[in-house]
Z-matrix of the N, CA and C atoms (Angstrom, degrees):
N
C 1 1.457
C 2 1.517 1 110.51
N 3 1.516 2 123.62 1 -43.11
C 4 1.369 3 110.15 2 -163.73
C 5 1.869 4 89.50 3 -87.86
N 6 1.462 5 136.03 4 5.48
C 7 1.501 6 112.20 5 161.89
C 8 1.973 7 105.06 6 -76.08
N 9 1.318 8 128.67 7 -40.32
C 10 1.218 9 118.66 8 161.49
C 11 1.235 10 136.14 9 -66.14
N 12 1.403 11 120.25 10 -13.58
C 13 1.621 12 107.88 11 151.92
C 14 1.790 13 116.35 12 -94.43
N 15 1.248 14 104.68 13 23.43
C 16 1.450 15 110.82 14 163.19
C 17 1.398 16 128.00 15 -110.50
N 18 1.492 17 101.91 16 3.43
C 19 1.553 18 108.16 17 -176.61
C 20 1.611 19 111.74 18 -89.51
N 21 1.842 20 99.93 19 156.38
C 22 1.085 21 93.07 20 -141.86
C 23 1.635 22 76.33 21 -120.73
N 24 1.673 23 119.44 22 113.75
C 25 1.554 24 95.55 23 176.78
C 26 1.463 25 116.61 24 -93.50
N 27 0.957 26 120.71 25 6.63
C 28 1.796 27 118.75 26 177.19
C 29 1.326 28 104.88 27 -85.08
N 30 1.343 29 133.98 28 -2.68
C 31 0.674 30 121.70 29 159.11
C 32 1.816 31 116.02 30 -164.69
N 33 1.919 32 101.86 31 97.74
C 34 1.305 33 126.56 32 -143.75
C 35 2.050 34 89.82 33 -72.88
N 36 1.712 35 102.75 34 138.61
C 37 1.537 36 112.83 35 177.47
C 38 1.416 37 109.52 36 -95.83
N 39 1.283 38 136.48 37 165.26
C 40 1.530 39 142.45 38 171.77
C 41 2.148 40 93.08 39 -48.64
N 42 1.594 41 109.24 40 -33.62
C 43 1.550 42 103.24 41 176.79
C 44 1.354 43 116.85 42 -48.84
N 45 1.357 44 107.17 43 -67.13
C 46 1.603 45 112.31 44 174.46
C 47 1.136 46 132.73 45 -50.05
N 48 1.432 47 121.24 46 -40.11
C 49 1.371 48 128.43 47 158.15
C 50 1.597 49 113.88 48 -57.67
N 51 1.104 50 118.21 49 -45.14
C 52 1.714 51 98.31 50 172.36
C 53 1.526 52 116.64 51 -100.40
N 54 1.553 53 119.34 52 23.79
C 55 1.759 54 117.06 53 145.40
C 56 1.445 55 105.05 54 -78.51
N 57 1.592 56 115.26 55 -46.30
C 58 1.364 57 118.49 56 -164.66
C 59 1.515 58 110.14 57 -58.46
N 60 1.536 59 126.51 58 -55.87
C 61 1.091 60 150.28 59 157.70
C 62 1.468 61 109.41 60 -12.17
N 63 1.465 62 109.22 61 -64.51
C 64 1.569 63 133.94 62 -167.93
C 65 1.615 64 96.05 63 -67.45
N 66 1.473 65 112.56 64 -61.66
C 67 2.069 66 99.54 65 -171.03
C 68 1.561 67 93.75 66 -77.39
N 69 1.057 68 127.11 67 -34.81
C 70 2.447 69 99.63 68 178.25
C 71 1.160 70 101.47 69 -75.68
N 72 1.245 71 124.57 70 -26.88
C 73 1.721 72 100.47 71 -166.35
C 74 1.890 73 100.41 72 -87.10
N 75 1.124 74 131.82 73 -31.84
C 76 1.453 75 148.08 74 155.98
C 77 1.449 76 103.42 75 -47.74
N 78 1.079 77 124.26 76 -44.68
C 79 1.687 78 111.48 77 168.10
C 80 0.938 79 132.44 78 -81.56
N 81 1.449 80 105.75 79 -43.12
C 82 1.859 81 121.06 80 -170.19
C 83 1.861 82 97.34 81 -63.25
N 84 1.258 83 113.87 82 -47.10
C 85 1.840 84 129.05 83 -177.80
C 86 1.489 85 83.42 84 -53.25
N 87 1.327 86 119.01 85 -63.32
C 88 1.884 87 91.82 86 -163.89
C 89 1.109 88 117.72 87 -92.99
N 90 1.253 89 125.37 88 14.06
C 91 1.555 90 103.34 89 171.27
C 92 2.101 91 88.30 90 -96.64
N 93 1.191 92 102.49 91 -37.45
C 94 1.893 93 101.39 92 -163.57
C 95 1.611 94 87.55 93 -76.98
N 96 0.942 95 164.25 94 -113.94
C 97 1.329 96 157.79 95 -166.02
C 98 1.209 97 130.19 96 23.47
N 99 1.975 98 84.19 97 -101.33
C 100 1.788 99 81.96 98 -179.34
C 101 2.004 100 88.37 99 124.17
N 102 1.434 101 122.68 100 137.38
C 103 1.263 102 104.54 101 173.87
C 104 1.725 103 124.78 102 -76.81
N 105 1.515 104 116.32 103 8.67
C 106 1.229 105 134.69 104 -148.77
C 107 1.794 106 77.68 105 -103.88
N 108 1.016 107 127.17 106 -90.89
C 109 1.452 108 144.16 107 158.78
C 110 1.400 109 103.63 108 -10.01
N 111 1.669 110 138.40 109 -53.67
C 112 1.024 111 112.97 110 167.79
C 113 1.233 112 134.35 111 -85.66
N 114 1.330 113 125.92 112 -17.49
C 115 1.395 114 135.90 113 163.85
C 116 1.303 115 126.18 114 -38.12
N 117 1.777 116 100.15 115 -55.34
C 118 1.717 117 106.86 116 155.02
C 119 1.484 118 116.04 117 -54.29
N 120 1.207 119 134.97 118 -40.12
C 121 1.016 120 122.03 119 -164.02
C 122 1.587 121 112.84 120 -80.10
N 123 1.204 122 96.55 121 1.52
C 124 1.727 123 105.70 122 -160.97
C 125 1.962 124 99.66 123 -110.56
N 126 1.354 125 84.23 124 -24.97
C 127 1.800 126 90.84 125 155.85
C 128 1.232 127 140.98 126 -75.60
N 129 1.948 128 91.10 127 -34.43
C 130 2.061 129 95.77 128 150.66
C 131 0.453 130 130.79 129 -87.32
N 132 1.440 131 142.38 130 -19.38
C 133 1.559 132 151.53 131 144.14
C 134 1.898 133 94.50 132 -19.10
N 135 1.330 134 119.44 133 -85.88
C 136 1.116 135 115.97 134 177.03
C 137 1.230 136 166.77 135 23.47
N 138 2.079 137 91.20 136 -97.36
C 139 1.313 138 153.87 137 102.15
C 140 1.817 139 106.13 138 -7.75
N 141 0.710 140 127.27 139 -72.82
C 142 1.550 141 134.75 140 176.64
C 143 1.721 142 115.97 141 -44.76
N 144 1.477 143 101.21 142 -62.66
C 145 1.279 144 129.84 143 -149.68
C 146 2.287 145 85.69 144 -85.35
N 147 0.919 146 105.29 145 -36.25
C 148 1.711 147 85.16 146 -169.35
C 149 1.990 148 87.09 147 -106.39
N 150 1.339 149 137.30 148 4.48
C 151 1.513 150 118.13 149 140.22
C 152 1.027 151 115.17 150 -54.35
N 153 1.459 152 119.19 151 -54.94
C 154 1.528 153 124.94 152 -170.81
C 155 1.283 154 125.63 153 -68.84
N 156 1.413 155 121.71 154 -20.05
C 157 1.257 156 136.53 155 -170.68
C 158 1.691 157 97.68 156 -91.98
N 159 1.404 158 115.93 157 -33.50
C 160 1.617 159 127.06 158 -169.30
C 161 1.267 160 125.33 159 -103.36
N 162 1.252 161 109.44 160 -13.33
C 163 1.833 162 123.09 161 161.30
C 164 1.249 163 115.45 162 -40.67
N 165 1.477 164 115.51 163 112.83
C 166 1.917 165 108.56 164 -163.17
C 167 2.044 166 87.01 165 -75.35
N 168 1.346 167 107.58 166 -33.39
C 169 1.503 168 116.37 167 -161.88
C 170 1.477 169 98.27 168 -70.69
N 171 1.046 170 122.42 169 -51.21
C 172 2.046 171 127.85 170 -175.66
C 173 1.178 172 113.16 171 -31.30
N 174 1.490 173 107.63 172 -47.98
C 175 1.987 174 113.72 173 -149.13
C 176 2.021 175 79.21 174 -87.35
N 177 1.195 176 129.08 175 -36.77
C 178 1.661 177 123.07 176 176.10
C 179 1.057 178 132.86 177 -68.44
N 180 1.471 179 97.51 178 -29.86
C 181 1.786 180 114.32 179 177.56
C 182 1.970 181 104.90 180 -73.56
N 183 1.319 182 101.33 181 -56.50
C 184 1.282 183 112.43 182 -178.36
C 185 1.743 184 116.38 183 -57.54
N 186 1.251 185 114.28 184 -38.43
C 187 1.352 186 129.56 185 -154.10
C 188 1.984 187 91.15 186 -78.22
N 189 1.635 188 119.20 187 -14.70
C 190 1.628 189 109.45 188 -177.12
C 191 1.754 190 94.59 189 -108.99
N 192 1.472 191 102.09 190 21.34
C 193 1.488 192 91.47 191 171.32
C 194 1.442 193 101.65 192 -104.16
N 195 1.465 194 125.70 193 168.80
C 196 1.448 195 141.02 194 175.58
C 197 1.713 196 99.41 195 -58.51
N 198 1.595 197 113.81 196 132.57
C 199 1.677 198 121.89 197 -178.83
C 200 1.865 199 105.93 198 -29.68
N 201 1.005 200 95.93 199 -58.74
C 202 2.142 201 108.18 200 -171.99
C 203 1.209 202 90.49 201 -69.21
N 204 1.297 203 134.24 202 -57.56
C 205 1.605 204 107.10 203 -172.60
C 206 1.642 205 126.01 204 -73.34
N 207 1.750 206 95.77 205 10.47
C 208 1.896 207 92.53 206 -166.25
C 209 1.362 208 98.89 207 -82.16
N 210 1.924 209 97.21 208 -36.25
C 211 1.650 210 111.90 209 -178.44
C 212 1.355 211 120.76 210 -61.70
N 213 1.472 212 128.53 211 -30.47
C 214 1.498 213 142.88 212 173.07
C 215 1.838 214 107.64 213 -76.70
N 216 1.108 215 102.25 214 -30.89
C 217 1.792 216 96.78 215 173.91
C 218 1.655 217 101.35 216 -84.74
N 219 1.346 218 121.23 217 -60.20
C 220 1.593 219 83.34 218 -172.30
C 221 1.628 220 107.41 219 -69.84
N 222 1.255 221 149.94 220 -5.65
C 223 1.356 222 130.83 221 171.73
C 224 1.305 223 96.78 222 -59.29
N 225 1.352 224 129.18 223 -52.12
C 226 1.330 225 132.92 224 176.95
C 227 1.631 226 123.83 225 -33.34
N 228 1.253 227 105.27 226 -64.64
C 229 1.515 228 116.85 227 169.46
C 230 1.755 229 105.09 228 -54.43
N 231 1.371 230 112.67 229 -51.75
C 232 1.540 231 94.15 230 -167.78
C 233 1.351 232 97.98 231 -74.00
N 234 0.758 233 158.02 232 -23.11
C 235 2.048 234 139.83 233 -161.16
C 236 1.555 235 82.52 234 -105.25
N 237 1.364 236 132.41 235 -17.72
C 238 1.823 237 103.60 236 172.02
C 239 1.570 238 104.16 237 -81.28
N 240 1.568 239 103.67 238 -35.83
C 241 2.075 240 84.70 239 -171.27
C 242 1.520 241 108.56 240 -76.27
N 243 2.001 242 109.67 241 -16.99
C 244 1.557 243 91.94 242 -170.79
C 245 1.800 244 105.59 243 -73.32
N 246 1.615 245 113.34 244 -10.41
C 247 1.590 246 100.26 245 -177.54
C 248 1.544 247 112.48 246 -89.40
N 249 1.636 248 124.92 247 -21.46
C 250 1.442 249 133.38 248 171.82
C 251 2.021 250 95.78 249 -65.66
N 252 1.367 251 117.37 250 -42.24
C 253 1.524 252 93.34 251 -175.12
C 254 1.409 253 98.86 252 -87.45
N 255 1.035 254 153.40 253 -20.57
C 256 1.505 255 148.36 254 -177.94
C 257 1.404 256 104.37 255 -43.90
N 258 1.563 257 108.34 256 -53.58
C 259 1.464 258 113.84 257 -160.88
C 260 1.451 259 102.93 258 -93.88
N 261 1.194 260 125.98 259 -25.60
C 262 1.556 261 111.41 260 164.41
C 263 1.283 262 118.89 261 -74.18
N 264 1.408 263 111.86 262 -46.02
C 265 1.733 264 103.25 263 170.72
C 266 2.062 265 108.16 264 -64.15
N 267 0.562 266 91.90 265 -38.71
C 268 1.950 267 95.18 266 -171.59
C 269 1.380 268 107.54 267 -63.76
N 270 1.527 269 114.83 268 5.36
C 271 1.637 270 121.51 269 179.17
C 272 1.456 271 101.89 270 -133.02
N 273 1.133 272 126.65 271 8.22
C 274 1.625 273 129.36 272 -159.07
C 275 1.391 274 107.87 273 -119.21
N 276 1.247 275 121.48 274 -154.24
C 277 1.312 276 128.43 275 -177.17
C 278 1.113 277 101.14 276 -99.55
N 279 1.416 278 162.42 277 -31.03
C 280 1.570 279 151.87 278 118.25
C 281 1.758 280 102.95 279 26.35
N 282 1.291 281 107.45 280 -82.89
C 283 1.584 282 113.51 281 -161.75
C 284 1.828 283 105.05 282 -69.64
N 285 1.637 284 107.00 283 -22.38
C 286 1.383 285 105.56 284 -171.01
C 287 1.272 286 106.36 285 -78.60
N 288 1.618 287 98.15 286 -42.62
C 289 2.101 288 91.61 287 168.11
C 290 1.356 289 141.45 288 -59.92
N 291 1.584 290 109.28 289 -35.81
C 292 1.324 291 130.72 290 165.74
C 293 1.623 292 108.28 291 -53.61
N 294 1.177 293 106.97 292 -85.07
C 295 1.564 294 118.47 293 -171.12
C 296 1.385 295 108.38 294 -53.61
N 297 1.500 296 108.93 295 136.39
C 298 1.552 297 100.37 296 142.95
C 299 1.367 298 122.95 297 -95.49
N 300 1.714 299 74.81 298 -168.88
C 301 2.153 300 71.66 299 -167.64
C 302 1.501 301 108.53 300 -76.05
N 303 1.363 302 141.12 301 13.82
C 304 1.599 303 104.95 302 168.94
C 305 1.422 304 89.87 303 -155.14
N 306 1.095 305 113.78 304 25.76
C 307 1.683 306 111.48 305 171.95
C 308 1.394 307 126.77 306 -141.25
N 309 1.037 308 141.29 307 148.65
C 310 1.714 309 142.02 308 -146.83
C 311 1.419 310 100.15 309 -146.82
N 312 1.573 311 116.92 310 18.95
C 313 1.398 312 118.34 311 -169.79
C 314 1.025 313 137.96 312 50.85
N 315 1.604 314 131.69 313 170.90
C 316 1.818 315 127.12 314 -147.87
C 317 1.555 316 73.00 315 -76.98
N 318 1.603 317 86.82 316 165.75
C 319 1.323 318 111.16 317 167.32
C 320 1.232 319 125.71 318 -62.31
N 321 1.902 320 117.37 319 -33.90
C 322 1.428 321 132.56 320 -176.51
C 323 1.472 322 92.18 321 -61.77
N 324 1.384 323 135.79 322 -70.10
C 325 0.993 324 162.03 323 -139.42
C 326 2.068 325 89.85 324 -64.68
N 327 1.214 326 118.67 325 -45.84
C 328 1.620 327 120.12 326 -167.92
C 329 1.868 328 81.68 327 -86.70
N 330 0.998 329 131.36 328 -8.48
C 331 1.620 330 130.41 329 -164.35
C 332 1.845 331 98.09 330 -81.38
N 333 1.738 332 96.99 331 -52.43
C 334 1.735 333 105.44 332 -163.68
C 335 1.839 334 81.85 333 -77.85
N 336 1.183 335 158.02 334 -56.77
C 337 1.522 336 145.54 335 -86.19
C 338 1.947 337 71.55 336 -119.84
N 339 1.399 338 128.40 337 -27.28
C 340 1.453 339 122.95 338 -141.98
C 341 1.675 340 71.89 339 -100.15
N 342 1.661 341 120.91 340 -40.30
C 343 1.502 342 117.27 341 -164.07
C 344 1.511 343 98.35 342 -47.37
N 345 1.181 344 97.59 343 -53.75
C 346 1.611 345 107.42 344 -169.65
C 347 1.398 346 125.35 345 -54.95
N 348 1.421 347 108.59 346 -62.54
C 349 1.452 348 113.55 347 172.53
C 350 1.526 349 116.03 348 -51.54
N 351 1.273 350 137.81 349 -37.18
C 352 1.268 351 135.46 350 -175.62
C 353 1.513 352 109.34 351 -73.40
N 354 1.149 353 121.64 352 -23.18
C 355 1.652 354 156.61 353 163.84
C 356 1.615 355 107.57 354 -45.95
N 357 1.123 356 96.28 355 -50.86
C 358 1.340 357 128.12 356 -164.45
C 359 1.587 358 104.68 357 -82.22
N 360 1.353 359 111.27 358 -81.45
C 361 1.335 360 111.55 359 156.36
C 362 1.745 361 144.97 360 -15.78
N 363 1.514 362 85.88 361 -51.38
C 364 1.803 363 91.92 362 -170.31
C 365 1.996 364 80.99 363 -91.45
N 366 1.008 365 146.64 364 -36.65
C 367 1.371 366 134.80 365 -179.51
C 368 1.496 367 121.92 366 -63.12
N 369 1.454 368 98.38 367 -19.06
C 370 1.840 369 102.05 368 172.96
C 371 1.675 370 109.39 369 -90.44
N 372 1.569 371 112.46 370 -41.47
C 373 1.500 372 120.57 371 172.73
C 374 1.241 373 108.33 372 -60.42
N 375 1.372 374 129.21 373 -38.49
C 376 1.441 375 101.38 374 -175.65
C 377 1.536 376 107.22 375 -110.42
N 378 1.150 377 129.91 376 34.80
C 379 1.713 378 143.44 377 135.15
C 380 1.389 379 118.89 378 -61.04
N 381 1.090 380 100.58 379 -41.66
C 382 1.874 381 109.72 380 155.08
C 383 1.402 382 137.48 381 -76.48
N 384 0.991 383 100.13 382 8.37
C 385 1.811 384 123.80 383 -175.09
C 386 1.485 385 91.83 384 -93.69
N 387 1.413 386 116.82 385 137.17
C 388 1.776 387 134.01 386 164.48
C 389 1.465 388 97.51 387 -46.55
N 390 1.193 389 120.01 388 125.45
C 391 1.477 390 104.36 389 171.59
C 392 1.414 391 113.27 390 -72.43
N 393 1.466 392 122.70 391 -20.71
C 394 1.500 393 110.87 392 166.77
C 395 1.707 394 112.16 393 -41.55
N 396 1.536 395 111.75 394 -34.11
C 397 1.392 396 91.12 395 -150.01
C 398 1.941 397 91.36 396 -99.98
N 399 1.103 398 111.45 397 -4.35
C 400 1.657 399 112.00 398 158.07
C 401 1.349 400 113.72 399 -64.60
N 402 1.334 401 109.80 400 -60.63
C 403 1.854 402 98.75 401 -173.74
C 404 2.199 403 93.34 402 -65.23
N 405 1.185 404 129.53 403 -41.24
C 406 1.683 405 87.28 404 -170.43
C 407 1.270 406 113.40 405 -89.18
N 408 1.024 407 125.90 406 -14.42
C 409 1.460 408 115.04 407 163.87
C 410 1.948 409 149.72 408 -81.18
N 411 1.499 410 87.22 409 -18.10
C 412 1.692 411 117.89 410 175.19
C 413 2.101 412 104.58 411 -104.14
N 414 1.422 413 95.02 412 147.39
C 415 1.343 414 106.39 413 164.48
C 416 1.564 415 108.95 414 -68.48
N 417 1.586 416 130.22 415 -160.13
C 418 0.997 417 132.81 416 -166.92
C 419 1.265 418 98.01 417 -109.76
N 420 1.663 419 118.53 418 -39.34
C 421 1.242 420 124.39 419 -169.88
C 422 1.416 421 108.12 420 -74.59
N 423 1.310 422 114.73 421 -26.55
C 424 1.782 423 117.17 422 176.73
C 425 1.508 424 105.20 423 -68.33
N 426 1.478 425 121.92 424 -47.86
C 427 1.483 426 116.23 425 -179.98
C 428 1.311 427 111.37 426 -74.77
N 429 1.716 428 120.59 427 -14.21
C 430 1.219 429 102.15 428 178.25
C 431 1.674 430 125.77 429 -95.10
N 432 1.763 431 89.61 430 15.40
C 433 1.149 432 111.77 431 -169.34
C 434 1.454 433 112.70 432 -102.72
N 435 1.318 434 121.11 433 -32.78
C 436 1.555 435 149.89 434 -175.92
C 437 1.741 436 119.18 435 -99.18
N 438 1.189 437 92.49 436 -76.25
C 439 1.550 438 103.06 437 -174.85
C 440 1.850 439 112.23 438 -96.66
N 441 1.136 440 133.95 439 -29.16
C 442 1.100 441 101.86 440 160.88
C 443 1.692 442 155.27 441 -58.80
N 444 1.044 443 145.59 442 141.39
C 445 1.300 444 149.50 443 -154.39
C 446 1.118 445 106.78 444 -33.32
N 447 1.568 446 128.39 445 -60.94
C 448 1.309 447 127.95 446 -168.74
C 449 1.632 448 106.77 447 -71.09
N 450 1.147 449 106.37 448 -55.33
C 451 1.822 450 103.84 449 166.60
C 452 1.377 451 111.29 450 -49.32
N 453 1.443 452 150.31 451 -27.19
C 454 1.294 453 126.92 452 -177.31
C 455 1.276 454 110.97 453 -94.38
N 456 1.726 455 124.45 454 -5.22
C 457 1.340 456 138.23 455 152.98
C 458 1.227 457 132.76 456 -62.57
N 459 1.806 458 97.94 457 -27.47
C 460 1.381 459 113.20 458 173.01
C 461 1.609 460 125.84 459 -79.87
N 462 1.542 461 97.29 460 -12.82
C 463 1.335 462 115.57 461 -155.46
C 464 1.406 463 107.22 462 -114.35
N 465 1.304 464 105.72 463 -11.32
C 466 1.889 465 110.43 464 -178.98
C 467 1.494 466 102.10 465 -110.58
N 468 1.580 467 112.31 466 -14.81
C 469 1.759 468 100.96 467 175.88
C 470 1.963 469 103.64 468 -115.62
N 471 1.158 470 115.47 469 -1.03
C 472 1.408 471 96.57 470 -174.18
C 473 1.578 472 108.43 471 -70.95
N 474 1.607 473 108.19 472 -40.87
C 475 1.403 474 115.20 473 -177.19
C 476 1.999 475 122.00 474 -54.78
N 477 1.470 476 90.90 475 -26.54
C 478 1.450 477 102.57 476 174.93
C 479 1.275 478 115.43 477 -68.67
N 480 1.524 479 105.12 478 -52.99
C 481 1.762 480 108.44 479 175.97
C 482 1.495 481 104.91 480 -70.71
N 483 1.100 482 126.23 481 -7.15
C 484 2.096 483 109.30 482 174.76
C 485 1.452 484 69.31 483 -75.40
N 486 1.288 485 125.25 484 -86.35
C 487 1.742 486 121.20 485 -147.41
C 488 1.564 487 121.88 486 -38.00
N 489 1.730 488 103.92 487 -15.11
C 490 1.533 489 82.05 488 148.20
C 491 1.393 490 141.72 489 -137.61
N 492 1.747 491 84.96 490 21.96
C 493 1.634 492 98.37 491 164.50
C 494 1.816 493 120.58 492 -63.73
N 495 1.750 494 97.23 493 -38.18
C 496 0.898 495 101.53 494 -159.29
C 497 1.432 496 119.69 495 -116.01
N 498 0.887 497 113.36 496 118.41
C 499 1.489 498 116.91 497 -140.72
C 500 1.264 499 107.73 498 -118.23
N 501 1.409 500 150.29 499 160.98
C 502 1.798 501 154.00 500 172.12
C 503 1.294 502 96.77 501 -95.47
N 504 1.489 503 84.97 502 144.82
C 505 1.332 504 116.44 503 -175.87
C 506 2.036 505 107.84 504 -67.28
N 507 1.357 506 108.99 505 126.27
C 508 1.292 507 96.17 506 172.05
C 509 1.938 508 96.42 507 -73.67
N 510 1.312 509 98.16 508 -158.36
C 511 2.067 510 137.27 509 -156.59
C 512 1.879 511 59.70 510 -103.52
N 513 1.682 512 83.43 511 129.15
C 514 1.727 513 104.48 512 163.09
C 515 1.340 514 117.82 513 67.94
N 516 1.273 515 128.34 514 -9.84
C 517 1.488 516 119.81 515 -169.22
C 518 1.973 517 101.94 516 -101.24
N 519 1.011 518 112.16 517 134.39
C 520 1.569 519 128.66 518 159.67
C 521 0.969 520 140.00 519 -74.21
N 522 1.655 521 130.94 520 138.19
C 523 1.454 522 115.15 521 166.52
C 524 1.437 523 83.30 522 132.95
């Protein structure tokens, strides 16, 4: 609470732009989605995130580039393989197993799965950020919200435990 009565809108910080970011892109994903749609996407996310992390070639290729450009190539690599597996899994047997056939789950349910993934998202993108340019451009509470250790722990297992808190309804069951 006291980082929102500290915001300053006349003149908007990299903070505000990624709260704002975080509730439309967290909404707009679950209402346009569907929790079927994000689940996959939360599988390439994944999928993405431990290629990139496990590439014996990445950390060598990157490491003879300039510091700022090592951080902009693997962001690079991860948002290109997470959109090459999106669309192969999002056409595959991935979406056919997940989904059933005439339901995309409650709406609440695409509400928490989109909280998460976007959660998820902006905590892996800005792990790739110079940390010089995290501490001058972010508050403490934003990095300690995003990029620090316990937050990127928070942010790579919460989405796992919704997926199995929350579960589809079988044929006949209520509630």
């Amino acid at each position: 609470m006291d980082f929102i009565s500290n915001l300053n809108w006349s003149s908007p910080t990299w903070d505000l732009f990624i709260i704002l970011f975080f509730v439309v892109a967290a909404f707009l994903y679950g209402l346009s989605l569907g929790r079927n749609r994000i689940i996959v996407i939360l599988v390439s996310i994944y999928m993405s995130l431990a290629i990139v992390n496990t590439a014996p070639y990445l950390n060598n290729f990157s490491a003879e580039i300039s510091y700022n450009n090592a951080s902009i190539f693997k962001f690079t690599v991860f948002v290109g393989i997470f959109i090459i597996l999106f669309f192969l899994l999002s056409r595959g047997a991935l979406l056919r197993t997940i989904a059933s056939s005439d339901s995309s789950g409650a709406w609440w349910q695409s509400m928490v799965f989109s909280f998460f993934h976007v959660g998820l998202i902006l905590s892996i993108l800005m792990s790739y950020l110079p940390r010089e340019m995290l501490e001058n451009n972010l508050s403490a509470g934003m990095r300690n919200s995003f990029v620090s250790d316990p937050a990127r722990f928070f942010w790579l297992v919460a989405p796992i435990v919704m997926m199995v808190l929350i579960r589809k309804k079988k044929k006949g069951e209520e509630g």
